[in-house]
N, C-alpha and C positions, 0 to 999 in steps of 0.2 A: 504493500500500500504506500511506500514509500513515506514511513513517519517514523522511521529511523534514523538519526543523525551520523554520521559517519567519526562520531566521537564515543557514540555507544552502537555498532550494528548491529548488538544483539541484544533481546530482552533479558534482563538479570532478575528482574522481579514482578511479581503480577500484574495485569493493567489493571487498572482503573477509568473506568471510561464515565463521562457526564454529561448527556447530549442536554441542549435548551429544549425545553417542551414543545417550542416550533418546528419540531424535525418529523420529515417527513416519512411515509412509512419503508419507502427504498431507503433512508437514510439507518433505519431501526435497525431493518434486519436483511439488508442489500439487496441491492438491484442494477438498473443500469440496461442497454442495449447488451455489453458485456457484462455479463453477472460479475458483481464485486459483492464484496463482503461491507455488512454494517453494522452500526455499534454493538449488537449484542454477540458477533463476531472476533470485532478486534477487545471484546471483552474476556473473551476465552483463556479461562484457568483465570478466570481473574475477577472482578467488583464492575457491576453495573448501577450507575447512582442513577434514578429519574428521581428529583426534584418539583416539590409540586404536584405529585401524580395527577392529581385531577384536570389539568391543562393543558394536558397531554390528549389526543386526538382519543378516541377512546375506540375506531377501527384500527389505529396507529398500535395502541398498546395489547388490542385483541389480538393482532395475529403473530403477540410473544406465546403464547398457551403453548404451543405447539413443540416450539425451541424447548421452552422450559423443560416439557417433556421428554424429550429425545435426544437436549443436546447435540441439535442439528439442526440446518436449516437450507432448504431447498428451493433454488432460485432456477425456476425456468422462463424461457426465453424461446419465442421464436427460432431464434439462431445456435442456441445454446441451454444447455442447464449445469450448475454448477452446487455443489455442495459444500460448506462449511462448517467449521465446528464451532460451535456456540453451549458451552459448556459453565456456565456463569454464574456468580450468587448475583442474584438482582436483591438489591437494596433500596427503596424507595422512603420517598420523605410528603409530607401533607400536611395544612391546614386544616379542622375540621369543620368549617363553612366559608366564603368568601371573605367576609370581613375579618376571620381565624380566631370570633372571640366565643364560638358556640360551646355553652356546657363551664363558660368561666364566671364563678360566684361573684365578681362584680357587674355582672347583668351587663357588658359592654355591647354582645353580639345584636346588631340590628338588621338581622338577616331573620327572613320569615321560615317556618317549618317546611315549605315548600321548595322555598328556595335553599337551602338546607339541604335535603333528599336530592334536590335535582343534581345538586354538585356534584353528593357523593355517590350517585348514580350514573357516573360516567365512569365509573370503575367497574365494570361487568362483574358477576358473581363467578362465572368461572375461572376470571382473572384471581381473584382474591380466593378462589379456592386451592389455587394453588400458590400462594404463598405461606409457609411455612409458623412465621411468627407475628403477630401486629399487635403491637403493645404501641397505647393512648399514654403520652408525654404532658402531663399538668404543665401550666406553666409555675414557675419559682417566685415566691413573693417578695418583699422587701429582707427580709430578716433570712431566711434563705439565701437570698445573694448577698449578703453581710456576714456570713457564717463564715468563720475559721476552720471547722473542722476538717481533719484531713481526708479526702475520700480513699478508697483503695487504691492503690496506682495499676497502672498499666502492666506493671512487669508482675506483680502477682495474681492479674488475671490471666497474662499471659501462661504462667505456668501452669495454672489448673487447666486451660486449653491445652500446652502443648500434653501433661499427661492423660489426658480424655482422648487425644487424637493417636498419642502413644496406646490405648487400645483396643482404639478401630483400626490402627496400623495391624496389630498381632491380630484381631479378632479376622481380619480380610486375608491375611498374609497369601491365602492360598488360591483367593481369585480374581476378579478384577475389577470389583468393586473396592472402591477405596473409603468411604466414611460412611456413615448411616443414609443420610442424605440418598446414597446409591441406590439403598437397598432394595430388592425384587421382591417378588412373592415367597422365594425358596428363603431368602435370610431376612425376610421378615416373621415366617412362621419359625424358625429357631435361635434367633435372638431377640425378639418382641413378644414373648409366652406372655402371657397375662395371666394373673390370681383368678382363682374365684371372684375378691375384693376388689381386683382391678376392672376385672372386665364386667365385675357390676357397676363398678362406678361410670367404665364406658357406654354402656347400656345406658344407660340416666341419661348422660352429657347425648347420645345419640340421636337416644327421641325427643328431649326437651332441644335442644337448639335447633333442631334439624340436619342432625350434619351428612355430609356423602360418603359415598365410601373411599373418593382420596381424601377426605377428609379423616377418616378412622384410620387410615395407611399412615398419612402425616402426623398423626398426634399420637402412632406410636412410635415413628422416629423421633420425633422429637423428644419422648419420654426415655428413649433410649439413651439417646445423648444428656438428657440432664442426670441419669444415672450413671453415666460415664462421668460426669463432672463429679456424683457423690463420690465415685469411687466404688458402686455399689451393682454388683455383677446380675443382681434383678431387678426388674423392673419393679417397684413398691407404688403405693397409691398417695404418695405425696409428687411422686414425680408425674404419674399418668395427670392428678389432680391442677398439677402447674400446667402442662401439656394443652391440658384444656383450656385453661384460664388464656390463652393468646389465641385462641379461639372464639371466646367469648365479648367481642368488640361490639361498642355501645353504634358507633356511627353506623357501620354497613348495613343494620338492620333496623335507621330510620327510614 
């Protein structure tokens, strides 16, 4: 693609890609008379930030479903078709109304329930079914951002991440699935077993939210992994119970 500089012509470390929400949908996930590769492309092995989600074209961000899936992406052409790998954690950021004050106890938002819904309505549900985690950011008060205290640093979250990924390394060693994230039908029925207690409490979360069944796939990897964080080689019902909770988001479902 030619966005290499000839002082570094080779990648050292993951990309990071951030398109403007005006980009169009050849620009997302490539296009062109000759098939090229687009941002969720040159994001491979690496960090896709959209910004804003909601201002994003919302046929633009539909026809990521598919990539996400498959870690591919297939551009035909007239003249050509062409395949890429588009292997990426997408990362996304939102206000949760236009004016971004909906849901905050100084009553600022002047945005109607309607217009509310509509916003958040340009995020399709199969889009957000497949994202993995979506946790609601309060905003920080006065005294809050006056606080001295120290938070956790970076290098000791680091560690609890690199030993959690130290054993989805050992746990995959032998095929070619590399973290949970990966997982298929075959290593999710034996490394995602569920309790009696668990898979009651899934049954619950199941029928009262509505969820799907990537839905029920995703919220046991995710459970997976926060027992890879305890350190804890079963799955338990504080981790299935967290799992759920990034599931259970107040906007999608005005």
């Amino acid at each position: 693609m030619g966005l290499l500089s000839a002082d570094e012509p080779l990648l050292r470390r993951r990309p990071f890609r951030s398109p403007h929400h005006t980009i169009s949908t050849a620009g997302l996930t490539g296009g062109g008379a000759a098939p090229r590769p687009g941002e969720i492309s040159l994001a491979h092995r690496g960090v896709l930030f959209l910004d804003e989600l909601p201002e994003f074209r919302a046929d633009t961000l539909d026809v990521m479903r598919q990539p996400l899936e498959e870690g591919v992406v297939t551009i035909s052409r007239a003249t050509a078709t062409a395949t890429f790998p588009c292997d990426f954690q997408l990362v996304c950021a939102m206000n949760p109304c236009r004016c971004g004050w909906y849901g905050d106890s100084s009553g600022r938002c002047v945005c109607t329930q309607n217009s509310v819904s509509s916003y958040i309505s340009r995020i399709s549900g199969p889009l957000l079914d497949r994202i993995d985690i979506i946790v609601e950011v309060p905003a920080l008060n006065f005294d809050e951002l006056r606080s001295r205290e120290e938070p956790e640093s970076s290098s000791a979250v680091k560690q609890r991440v690199e030993q959690a990924r130290a054993l989805q390394n050992k746990r995959f060693s032998q095929g070619t699935c590399r973290s949970n994230a990966g997982m298929q039908t075959a290593q999710l029925r034996e490394y995602c077993t569920l309790s009696d207690d668990c898979a009651g409490l899934m049954k619950q979360a199941f029928e009262s939210l509505g969820l799907t069944a990537r839905s029920y796939d995703r919220i046991r990897k995710v459970a997976r992994t926060i027992a890879d964080l305890d350190a804890s080689e079963e799955i338990q019902i504080p981790h299935i119970a967290e799992a759920i909770q990034y599931r259970t988001y107040q906007l999608s479902q005005n």
